[in-house]
N, C-alpha and C positions, 0 to 999 in steps of 0.2 A: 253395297248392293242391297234393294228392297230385298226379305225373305219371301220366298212363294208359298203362300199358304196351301198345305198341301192335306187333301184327302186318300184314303186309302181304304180299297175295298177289302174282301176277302182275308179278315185280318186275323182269323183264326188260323187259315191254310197256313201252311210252310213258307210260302212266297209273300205274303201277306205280313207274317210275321219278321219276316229277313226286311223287306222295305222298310216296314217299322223302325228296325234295328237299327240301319244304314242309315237312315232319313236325322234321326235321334242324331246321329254323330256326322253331321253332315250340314254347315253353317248358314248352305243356301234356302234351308227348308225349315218351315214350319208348321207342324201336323196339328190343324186342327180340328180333323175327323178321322175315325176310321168305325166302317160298317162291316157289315156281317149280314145274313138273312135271316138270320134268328135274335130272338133277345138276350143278350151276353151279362151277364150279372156282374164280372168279375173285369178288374184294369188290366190293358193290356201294354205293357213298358209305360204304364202310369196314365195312361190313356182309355179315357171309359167309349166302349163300342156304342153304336147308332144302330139302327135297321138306315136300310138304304131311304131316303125322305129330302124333298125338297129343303125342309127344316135345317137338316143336316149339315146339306153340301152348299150351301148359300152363299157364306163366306169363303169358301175357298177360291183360289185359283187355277188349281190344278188338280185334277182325280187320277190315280193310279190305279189297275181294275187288274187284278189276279185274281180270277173268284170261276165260277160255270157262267156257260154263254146265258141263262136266264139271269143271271145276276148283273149280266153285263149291259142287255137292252133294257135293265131295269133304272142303269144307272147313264147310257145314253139319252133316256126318255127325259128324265128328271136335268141333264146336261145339257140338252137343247134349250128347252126354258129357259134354263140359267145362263145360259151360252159360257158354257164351261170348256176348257180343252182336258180331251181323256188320251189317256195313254192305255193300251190296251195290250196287257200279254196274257189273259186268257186265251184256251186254245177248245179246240176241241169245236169249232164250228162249222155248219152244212155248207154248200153251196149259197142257199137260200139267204139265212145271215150274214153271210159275206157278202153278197149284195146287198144287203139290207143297210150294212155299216159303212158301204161306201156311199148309201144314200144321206146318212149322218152327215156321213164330212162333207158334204156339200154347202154344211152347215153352222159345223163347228170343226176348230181342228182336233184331227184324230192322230195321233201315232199306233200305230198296229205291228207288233212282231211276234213271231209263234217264239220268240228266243231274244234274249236283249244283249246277248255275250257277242265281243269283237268279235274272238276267235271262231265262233259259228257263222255269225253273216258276213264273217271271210271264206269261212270253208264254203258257203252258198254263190257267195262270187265265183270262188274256184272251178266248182264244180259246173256252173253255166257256162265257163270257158272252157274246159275239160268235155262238157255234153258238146257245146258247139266244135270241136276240134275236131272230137272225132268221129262224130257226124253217126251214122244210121247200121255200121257195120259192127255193132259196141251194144250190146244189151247193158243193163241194169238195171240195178235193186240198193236196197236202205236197209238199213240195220241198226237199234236202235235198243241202247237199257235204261232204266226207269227204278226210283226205288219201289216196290211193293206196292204205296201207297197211290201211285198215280193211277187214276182210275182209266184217262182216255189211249187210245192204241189207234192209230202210230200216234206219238206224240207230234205234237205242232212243230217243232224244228226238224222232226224226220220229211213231215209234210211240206215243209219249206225249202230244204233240199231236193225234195220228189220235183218241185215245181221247178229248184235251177236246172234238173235235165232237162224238163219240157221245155225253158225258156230256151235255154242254150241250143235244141232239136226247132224250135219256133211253131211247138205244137201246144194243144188247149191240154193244160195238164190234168185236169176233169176228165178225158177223153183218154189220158195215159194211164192214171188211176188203175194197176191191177189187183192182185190179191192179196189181203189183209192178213200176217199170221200173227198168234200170239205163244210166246213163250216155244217156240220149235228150235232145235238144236242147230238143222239147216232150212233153208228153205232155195226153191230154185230160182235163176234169173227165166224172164218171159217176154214178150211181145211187147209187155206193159211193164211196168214202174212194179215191183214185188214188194212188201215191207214186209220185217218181220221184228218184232215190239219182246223184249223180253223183261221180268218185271221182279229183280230180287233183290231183298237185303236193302239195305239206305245206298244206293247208287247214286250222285246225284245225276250224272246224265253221261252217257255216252253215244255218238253218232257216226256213222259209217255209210262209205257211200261209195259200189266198186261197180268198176265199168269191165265188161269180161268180151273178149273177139273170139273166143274159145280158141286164142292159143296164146292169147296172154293177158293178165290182170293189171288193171290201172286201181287203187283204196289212195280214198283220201279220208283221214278220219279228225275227230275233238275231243277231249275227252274232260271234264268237269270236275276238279276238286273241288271246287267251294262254290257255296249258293250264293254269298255275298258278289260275285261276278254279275249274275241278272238283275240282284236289285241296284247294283251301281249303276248296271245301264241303264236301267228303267229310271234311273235317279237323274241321269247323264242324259236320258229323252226327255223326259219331262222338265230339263232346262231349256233345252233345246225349241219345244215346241213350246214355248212362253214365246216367244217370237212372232211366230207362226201365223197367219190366213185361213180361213178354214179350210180342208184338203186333208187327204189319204197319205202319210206318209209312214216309214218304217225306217229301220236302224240303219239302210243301206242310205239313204237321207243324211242323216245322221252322221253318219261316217266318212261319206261325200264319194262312197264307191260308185264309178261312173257306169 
């Protein structure tokens, strides 16, 4: 099998660095680029960093994009041109970019997941059958740990779960979007979707997601020992969408959950 020439964003961050790793020990890939948004002086698993540059990512085949959502329409702008396919587990984006990036893939092929682990975008299957079960008599909320260092709150797999109640309820989950907490011991269930983000110590991720009738609790939860889990999937999409058409697809794709 040909090697996919493969680029990698955000190669400084934590997830950035783990793809590296993966990719390094991993026979189907070959890394020919990885950027950053700064000038990086210094090799990274032997590998000297780019600014993000048409230059750059020319030869590749494939982009993996762990970085901020500005880095990330920096590196779709530049993938159009090139008609590149990006894989995209950055998170942290509006409404507004979210459509924006399904305006991409009308163009190129996109893979998009707030989370690239099996066992999560099974727990988001779960829980859209579990929202649609039990229908409108069943409040809930998310709950979600983070190491220290992650800046955004809720994290994108809390917000991916937020979305399987609204899918499995067949409401605009934008519209279920309740109140945001950070770092709170408890927080209430409401009308709306509640999150609440707690951020200590090297956690790599924990996610939670309880359905209350207020006389009985339904938790379905994941819980993350190793980062090498995300970058395998994101390793595992990114063969996947070598395939691919241009179009909007995610791990659930991927996995072939129907």
């Amino acid at each position: 099998m040909k090697k996919i020439n493969l680029a990698i964003t955000g190669c400084m961050g934590r997830m950035g660095q783990q793809i590296i790793k993966s990719a390094k020990s991993d026979k189907n890939f070959k890394i020919l680029a990885i950027t950053e948004n700064k000038i990086i002086n210094k090799k990274i698993y032997g590998v000297k960093p780019s600014l993000n540059s048409i230059e750059a990512l020319k030869k590749v085949d494939l982009i993996i994009d762990f970085a901020v959502p500005k880095c990330t329409f920096e590196i779709l702008k530049i993938s159009l041109k090139l008609k590149k396919k990006v894989v995209i587990g950055t998170t942290g984006f509006s409404k507004k970019e979210e459509d924006l990036i399904k305006k991409y893939s009308r163009k190129i092929p996109i893979l998009k997941a707030g989370n690239m682990s099996l066992g999560i975008n099974l727990l988001m299957y779960l829980t859209e059958i579990t929202s649609k079960s039990l229908g409108n008599k069943f409040l809930s909320k998310v709950f979600e740990i983070h190491h220290k260092h992650k800046k955004d709150h809720p994290s994108g797999t809390a917000l991916m779960i937020g979305k399987g109640i609204a899918v499995g309820k067949k409401k605009d989950f934008y519209k279920l979007i309740g109140k945001k907490y950070l770092n709170k011991k408890s927080f209430p269930y409401g009308k709306k979707i509640n999150f609440n983000s707690l951020r200590k110590g090297e956690v790599i991720g924990e996610h939670e997601v309880t359905f209350s009738s207020g006389k009985e609790i339904i938790t379905l939860n994941h819980e993350a020992f190793d980062r090498a889990l995300y970058s395998e999937g994101a390793l595992t999409a990114g063969k996947w969408l070598m395939k691919k058409k241009p179009g909007l697809y995610s791990m659930r794709d991927v996995l072939n959950f129907k």
